[in-house]
C-alpha positions as CSV (number, residue, x, y, z in Angstrom):
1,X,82.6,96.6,127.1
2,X,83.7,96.1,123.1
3,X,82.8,98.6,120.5
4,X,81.3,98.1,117.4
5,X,85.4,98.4,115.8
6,X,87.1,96.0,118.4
7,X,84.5,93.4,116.8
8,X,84.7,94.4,113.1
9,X,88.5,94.2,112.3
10,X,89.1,94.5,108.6
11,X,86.8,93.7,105.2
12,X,87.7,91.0,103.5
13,X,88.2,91.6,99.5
14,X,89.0,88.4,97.5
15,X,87.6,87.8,94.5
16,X,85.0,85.3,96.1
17,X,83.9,87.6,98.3
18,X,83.2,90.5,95.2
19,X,80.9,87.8,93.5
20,X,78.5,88.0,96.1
21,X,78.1,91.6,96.4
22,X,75.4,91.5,93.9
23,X,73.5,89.5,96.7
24,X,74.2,91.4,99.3
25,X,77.2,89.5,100.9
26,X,79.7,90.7,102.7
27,X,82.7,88.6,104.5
28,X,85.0,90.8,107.5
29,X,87.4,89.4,109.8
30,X,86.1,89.9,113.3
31,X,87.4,89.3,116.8
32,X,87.9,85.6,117.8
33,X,85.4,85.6,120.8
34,X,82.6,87.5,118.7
35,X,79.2,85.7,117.9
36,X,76.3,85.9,115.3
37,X,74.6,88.7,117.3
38,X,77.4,90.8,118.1
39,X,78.4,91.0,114.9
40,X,75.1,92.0,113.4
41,X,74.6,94.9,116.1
42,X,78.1,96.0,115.1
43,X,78.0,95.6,111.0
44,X,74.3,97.6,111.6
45,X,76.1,100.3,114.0
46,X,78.7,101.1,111.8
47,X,77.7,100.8,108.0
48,X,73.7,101.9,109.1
49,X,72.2,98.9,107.3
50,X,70.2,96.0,108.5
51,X,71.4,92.4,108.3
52,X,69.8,89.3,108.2
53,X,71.8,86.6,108.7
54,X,75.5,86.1,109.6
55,X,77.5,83.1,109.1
56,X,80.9,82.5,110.8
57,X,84.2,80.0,110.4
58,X,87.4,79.9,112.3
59,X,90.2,80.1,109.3
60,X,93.0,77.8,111.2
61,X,96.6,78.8,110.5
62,X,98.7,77.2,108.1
63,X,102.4,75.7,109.0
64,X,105.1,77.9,106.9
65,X,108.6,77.7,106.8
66,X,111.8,80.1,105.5
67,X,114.7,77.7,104.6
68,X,115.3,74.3,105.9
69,X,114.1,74.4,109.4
70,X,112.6,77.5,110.9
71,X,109.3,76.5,111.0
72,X,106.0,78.4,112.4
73,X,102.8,79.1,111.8
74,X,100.3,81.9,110.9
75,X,97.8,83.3,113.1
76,X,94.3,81.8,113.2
77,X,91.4,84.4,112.8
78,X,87.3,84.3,112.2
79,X,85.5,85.4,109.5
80,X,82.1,86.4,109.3
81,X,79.8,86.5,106.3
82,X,76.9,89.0,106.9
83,X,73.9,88.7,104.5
84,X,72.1,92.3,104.1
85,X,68.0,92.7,103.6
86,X,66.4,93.7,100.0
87,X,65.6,97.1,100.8
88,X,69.2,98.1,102.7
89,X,71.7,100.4,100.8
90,X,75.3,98.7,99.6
91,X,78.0,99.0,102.0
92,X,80.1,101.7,100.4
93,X,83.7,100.3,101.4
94,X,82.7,98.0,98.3
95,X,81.5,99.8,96.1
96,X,84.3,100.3,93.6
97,X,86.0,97.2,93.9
98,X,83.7,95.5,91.5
């Protein structure tokens, strides 16, 4: 059985993603074989607030190379957008990035 923190890996804090906090938007990388209603149970579990909607993508890797021919290419992860209610409190990991 997965916890709420093998779902939830990391936040995600871009400058996209800090525009929506004023709308209660949140973006986290989460485990590849999560969906929508794992996610929410584990963003409510952990942070104590309620969400209403979660959107997800798979972020493909990109092909990099160092030098002329050593070529690879970077993981591919999945990120999840959650979307908080009106009357739920601000997740404080966010707070003073803004």
């Amino acid at each position: 059985m997965k916890t709420a923190y093998d779902v939830i890996i990391r936040p995600i804090i871009t400058e996209q993603s800090m525009e929506d906090l004023d709308i209660k938007k949140y973006a986290f990388e989460v485990a590849k074989d999560a969906n929508k209603i794992e996610i929410a149970k584990a963003i409510e579990e952990i942070f104590d607030v309620t969400v209403v909607k979660v959107t997800t993508t798979t972020v493909h890797g990109k092909t990099k190379r160092q030098g002329a021919y050593p070529q690879g290419k970077t993981a591919s992860w999945k990120k999840a957008v959650v979307k908080l209610s009106a009357d739920s409190k601000n997740i404080e990991l966010f707070e003073g990035m803004v």
